[in-house]
VOGU-3710 file (C-alpha; in Angstrom, 3 decimals, decimal comma):
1> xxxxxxxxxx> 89,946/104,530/110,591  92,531/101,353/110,930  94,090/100,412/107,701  92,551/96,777/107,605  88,985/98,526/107,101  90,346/100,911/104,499  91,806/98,170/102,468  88,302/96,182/102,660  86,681/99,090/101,267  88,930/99,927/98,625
11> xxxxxxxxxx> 89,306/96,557/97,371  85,331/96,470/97,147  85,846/98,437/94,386  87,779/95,707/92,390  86,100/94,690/89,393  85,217/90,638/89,178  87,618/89,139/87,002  90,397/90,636/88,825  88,525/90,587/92,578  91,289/87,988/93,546
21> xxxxxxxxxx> 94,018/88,665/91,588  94,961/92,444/92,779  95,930/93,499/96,713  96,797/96,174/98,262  98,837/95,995/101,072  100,826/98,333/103,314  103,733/97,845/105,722  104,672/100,177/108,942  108,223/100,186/109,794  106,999/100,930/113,579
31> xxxxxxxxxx> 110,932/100,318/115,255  112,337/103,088/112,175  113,151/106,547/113,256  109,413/108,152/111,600  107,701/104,390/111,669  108,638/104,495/108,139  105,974/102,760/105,710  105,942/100,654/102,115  102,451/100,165/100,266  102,324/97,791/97,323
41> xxxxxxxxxx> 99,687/97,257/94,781  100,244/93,594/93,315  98,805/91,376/90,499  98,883/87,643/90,583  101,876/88,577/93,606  104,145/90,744/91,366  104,121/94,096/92,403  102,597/96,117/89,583  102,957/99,773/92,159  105,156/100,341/95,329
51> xxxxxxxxxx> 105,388/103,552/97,538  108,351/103,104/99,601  109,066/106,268/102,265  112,881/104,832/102,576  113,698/104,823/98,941  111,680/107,743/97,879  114,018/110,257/100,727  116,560/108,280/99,351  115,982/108,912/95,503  114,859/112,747/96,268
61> xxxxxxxxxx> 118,267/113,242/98,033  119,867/112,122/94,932  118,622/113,996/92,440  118,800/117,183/95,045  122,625/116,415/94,850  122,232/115,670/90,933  121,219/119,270/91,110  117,497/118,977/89,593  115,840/121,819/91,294  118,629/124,172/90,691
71> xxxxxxxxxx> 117,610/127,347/90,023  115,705/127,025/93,830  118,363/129,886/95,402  118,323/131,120/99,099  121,352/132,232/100,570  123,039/131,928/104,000  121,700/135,014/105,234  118,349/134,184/104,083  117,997/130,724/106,036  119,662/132,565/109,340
81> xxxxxxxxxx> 116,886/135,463/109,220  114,669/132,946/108,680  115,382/130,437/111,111  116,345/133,404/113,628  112,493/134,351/113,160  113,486/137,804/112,036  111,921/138,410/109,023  108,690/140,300/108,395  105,605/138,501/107,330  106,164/138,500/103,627
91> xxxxxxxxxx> 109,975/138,192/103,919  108,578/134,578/105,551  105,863/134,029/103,248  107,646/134,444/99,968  110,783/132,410/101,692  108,091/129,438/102,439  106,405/129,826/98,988  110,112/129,016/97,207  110,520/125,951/99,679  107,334/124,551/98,652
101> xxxxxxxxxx> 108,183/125,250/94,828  111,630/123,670/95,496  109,880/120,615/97,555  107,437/120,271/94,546  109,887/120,188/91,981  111,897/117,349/93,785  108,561/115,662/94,499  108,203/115,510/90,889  111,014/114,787/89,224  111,222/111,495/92,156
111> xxxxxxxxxx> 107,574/110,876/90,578  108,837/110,823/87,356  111,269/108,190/87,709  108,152/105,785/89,344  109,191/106,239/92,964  106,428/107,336/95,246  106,516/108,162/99,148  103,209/106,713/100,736  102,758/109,912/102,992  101,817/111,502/99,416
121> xxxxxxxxxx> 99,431/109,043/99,071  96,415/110,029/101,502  93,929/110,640/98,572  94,251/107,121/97,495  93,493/106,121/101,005  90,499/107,634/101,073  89,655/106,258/97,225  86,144/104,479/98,212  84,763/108,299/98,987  85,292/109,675/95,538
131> xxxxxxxxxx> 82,982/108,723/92,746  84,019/106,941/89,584  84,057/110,307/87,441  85,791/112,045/89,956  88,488/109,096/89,979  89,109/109,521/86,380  89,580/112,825/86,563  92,018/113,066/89,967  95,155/114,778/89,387  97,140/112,107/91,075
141> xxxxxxxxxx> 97,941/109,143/88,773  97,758/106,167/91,023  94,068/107,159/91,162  93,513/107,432/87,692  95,167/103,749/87,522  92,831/102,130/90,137  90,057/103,884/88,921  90,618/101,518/85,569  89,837/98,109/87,503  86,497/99,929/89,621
151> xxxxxxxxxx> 83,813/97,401/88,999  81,903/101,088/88,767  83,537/101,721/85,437  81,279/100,205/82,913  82,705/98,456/79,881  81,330/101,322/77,438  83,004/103,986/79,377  86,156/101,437/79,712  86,290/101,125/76,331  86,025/105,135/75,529
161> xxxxxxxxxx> 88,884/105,929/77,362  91,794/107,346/75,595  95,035/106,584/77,141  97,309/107,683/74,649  98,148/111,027/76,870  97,957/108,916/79,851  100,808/108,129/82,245  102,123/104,776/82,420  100,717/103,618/85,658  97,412/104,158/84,366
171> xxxxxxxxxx> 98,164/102,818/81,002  99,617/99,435/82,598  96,486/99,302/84,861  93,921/99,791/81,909  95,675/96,899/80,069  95,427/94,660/83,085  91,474/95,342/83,061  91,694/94,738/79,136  93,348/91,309/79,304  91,416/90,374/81,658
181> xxxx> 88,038/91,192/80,056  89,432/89,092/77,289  89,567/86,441/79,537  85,979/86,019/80,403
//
């Protein structure tokens, strides 16, 4: 499905007051080496979220140097056998199962520091298929956050939610809805 339908359904989900005030919008790099992409979420045009492919590589490369993931070990001889295809089946699997922890913990710690890669971001893409409880619930933040200005999230539920455990995206999105409840 192209992007421009995606966004239309997603921003469906807007609630009212803030139907106008929030976009979503995503840019693809097409002449960049990988078509690199950026995807902002703004309010009243300031960015309130970016996801920037660039920057993220950028940022995870720096704190790879800064030495964040550094108990992650494989030595020489490891990535030749490897690469040279020599190794037995679990040799491989347990070699691919400490890349993906290393990958994850990078991932994370880039997270951490509010810089997102939109290739990470396919759930959120497909946002209008989940339900509202499901939403609240995601393990991905940026979908807890838009889940707090769904026009499916009624102001009872809205106003049960406990955000003091929450992350900060999600926090800065509920208070958006809140202010702008106030408003009406």
């Amino acid at each position: 499905m192209r992007w421009t339908k995606r966004k239309q359904l997603i921003e469906a989900f807007i609630c009212e007051p803030l139907n106008n005030r929030i976009s979503i919008n995503r840019i693809v790099y097409r002449k960049s080496h990988d078509q690199e992409a950026r995807m902002t979420i703004t309010f009243d045009n300031k960015e309130i979220f970016v996801a920037d492919n660039i920057q993220y590589a950028l940022k995870s490369f720096q704190l790879e140097l800064e030495g964040v993931a550094q108990n992650f070990d494989t030595s020489i001889e490891e990535r030749k056998k490897y690469f040279s295809c020599t190794m037995t089946k679990d040799e491989a699997s347990h070699y691919n199962n400490k890349i993906a922890l290393y990958e994850q913990m990078i991932k994370t710690a880039t997270e951490e520091q509010g810089i997102y890669a939109v290739y990470y971001l396919e759930d959120f893409f497909d946002y209008y298929l989940l339900s509202i409880d499901d939403a609240l619930k995601h393990k991905h933040e940026l979908i807890r956050a838009f889940a707090m200005i769904d026009k499916r999230l009624g102001k009872r539920k809205f106003e049960s939610l406990d955000m003091s455990n929450e992350h900060t995206l999600v926090q800065q999105f509920y208070e958006i809805r809140r202010k702008s409840m106030e408003e009406i």
